[in-house]
C-alpha positions in Angstrom: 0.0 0.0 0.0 2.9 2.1 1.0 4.4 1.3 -2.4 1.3 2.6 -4.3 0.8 5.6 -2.5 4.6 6.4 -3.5 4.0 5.8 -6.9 0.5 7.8 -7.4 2.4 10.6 -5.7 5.4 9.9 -8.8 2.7 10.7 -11.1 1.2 13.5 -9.2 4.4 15.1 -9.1 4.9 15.0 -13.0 1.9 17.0 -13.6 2.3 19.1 -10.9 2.1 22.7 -12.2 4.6 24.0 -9.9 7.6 21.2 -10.7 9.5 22.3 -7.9 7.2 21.2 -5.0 7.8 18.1 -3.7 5.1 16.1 -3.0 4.5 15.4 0.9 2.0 13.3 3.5 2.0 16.2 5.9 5.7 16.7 6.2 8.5 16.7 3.6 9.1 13.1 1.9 11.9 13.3 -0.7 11.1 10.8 -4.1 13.2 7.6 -4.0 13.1 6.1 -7.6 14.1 2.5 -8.0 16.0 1.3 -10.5 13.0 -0.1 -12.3 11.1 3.0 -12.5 14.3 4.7 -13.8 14.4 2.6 -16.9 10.8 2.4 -17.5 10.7 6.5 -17.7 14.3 6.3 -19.8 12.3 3.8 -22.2 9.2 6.4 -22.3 11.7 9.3 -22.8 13.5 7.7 -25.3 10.1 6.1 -27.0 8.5 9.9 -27.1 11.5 10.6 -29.0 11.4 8.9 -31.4 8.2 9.3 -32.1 8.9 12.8 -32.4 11.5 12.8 -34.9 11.6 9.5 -36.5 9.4 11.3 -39.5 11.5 14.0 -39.9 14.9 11.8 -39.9 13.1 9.4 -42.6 12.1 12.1 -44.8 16.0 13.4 -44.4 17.7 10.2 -45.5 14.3 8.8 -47.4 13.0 12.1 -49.0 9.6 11.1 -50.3 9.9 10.0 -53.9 7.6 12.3 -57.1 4.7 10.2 -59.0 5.9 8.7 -62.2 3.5 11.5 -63.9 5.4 14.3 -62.0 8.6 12.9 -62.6 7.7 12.6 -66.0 6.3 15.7 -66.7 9.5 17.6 -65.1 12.3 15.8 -66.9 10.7 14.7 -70.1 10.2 17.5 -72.1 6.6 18.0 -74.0 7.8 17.2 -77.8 11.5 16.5 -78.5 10.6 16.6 -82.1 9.3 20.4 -82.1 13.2 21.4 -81.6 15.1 18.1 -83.1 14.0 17.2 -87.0 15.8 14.0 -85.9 18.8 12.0 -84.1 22.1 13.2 -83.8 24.8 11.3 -84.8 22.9 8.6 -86.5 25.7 7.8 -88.7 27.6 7.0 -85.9 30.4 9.4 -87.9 31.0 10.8 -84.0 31.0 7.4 -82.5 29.2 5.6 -80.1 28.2 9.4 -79.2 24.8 9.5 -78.2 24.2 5.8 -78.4 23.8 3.3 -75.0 23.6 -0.1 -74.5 22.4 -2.2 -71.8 24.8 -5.0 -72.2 28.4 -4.2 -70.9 30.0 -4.8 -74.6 32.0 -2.5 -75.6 32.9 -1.6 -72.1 33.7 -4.5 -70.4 36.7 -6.3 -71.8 35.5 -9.5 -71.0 32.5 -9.3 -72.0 30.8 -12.0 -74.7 29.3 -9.1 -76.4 31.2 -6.7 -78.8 30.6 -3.8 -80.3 33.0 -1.5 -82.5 32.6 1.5 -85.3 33.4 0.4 -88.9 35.4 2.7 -90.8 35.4 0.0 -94.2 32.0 -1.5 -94.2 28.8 1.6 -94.0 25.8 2.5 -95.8 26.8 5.7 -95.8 30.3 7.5 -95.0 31.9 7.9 -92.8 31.3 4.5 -90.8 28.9 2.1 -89.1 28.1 0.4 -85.9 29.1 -3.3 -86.2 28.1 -5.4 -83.1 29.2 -9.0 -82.5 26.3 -10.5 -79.5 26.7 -13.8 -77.7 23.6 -14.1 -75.1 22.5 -12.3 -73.5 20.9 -10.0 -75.8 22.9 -7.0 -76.8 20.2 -3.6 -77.0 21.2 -0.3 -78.2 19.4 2.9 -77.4 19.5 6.6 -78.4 20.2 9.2 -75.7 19.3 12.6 -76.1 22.3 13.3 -74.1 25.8 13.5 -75.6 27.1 10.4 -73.6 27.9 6.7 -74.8 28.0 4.0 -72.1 26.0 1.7 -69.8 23.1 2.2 -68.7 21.0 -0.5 -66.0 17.7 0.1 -67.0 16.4 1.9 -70.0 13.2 1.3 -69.8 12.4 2.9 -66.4 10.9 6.6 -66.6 13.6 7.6 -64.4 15.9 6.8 -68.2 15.1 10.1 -68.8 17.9 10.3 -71.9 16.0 7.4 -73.8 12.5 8.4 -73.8 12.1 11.3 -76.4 9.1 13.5 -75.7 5.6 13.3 -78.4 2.1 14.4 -78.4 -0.6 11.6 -78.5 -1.8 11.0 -82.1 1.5 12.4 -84.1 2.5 9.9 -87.4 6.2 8.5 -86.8 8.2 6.9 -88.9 11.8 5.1 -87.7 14.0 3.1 -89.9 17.7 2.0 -90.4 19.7 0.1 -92.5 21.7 -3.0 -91.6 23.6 -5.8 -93.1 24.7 -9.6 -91.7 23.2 -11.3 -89.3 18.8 -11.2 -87.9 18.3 -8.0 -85.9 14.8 -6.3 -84.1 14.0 -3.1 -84.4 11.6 -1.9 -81.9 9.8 1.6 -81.0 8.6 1.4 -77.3 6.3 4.5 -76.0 5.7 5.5 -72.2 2.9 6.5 -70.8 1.8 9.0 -68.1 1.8 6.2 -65.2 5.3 5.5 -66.1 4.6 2.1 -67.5 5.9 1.4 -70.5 4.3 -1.2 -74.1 6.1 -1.9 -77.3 4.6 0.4 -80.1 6.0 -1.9 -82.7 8.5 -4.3 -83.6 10.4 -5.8 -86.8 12.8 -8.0 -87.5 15.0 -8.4 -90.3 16.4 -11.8 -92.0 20.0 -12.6 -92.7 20.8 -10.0 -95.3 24.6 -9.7 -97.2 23.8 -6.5 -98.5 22.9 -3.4 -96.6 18.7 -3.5 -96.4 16.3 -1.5 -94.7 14.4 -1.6 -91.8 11.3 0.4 -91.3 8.2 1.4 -89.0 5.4 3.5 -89.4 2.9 4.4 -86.9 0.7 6.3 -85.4 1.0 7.2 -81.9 -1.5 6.1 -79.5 -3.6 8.6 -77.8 -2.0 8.0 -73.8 1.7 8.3 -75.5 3.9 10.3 -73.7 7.9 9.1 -74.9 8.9 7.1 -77.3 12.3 5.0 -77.2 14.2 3.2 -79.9 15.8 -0.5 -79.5 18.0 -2.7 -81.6 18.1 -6.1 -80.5 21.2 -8.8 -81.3 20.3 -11.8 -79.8 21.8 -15.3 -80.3 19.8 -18.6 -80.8 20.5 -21.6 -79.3 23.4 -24.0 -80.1 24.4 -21.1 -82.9 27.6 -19.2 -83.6 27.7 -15.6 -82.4 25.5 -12.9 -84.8 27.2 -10.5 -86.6 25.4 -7.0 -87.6 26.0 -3.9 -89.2 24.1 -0.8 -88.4 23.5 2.5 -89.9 21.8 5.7 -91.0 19.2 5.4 -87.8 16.1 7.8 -88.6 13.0 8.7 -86.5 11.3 12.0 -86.9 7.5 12.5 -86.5 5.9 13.6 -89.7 4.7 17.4 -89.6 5.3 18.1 -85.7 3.9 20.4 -83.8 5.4 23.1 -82.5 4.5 24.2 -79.0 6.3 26.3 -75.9 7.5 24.4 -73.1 
């Protein structure tokens, strides 16, 4: 009972107004804390705490992550194809300049995929991409930016240098020439939500002289980006394929210009 009586007047004395009194049973009792009630206040101290400022110290190392739409909208501009009649450097006459891949090839020494510019073998001067692909699948992308390398994932909306800004409904039209081996050619389009779908797809056959490769399409009305790929890939059991590329085009026909 004595116990109790200590305790209630614990509690009593924490809302006290005046925190300097000390409570008393008609004359002065000093407060006694035992080592139990020490660490059960220490655990509520330490659990108020944290539930003060765990929020703020999650947003600091966890800042809250944009919607796909309002990443989208602030990186990807409204219509690439309103300022750029086409592709830069899709000759490949500067390189691998403004051209990425998601297989390590070209950078990775050891690497079962290759990739090299042909200075002898082009459709047009001054050279051509020639890649060599064991699986997995070698891709190649544009990027609007002027860079050349790796890149993890080019078909996240976070890929902002692949995905080339349209307005639903434009006509586009994409094509490139190739020579040797079988090789895709894809257009992919994002949409608002960030998810992405293949707009179209075509492959080509084994071909000894340069041929061409085309798509025409019109853009679906929840468009947003559109990407290009060219696929390598090497079937089963078979010797490494061997392609040339060159001259990539894709331009939308009669853009529209707006402000951004």
């Amino acid at each position: 009972m004595k116990k109790k009586n200590k305790l209630s007047r614990i509690i009593q004395w924490f809302f006290e107004e005046d925190v300097n009194q000390v409570p008393a049973n008609n004359e002065a009792e000093a407060i006694e804390l035992g080592p139990i009630q020490i660490i059960l206040i220490l655990a509520m101290t330490a659990l108020l705490l944290v539930w003060i400022f765990f929020e703020p110290i999650k947003a600091f190392f966890y800042p809250p992550q944009p919607a796909a739409n309002e990443y989208i909208e602030k990186y990807i501009e409204k219509n690439y194809f309103a300022r750029n009649p086409g592709l830069e450097n899709n000759d490949f006459s500067k390189g691998f300049e403004h051209w990425v891949t998601s297989d390590g090839g070209r950078l990775f020494p050891d690497s079962k995929s290759l990739a090299m510019i042909d200075t002898k073998d082009f459709h047009s001067a001054p050279s051509s991409l020639k890649i060599e692909c064991v699986s997995p699948a070698n891709r190649y992308h544009y990027s609007k930016k002027v860079i050349n390398g790796l890149v993890n994932n080019a078909y996240s909306f976070k890929q902002t240098e692949c995905w080339l800004g349209v307005l639903p409904g434009d006509q586009l039209s994409g094509s490139f020439w190739y020579k040797g081996d079988i090789v895709k050619f894809s257009i992919n389009y994002l949409r608002e939500d960030g998810e992405w779908k293949n707009l179209e797809s075509v492959s080509g056959v084994a071909a000894s002289q340069w041929t061409q490769l085309a798509i025409n399409k019109k853009l679906p009305q929840d468009a947003r980006a559109i990407m290009i790929e060219i696929t390598l890939n090497q079937a089963q059991d078979m010797s490494a394929p061997v392609v040339w590329i060159d001259d990539v085009i894709l331009k939308i026909e009669n853009p529209v210009k707006i402000n951004e």
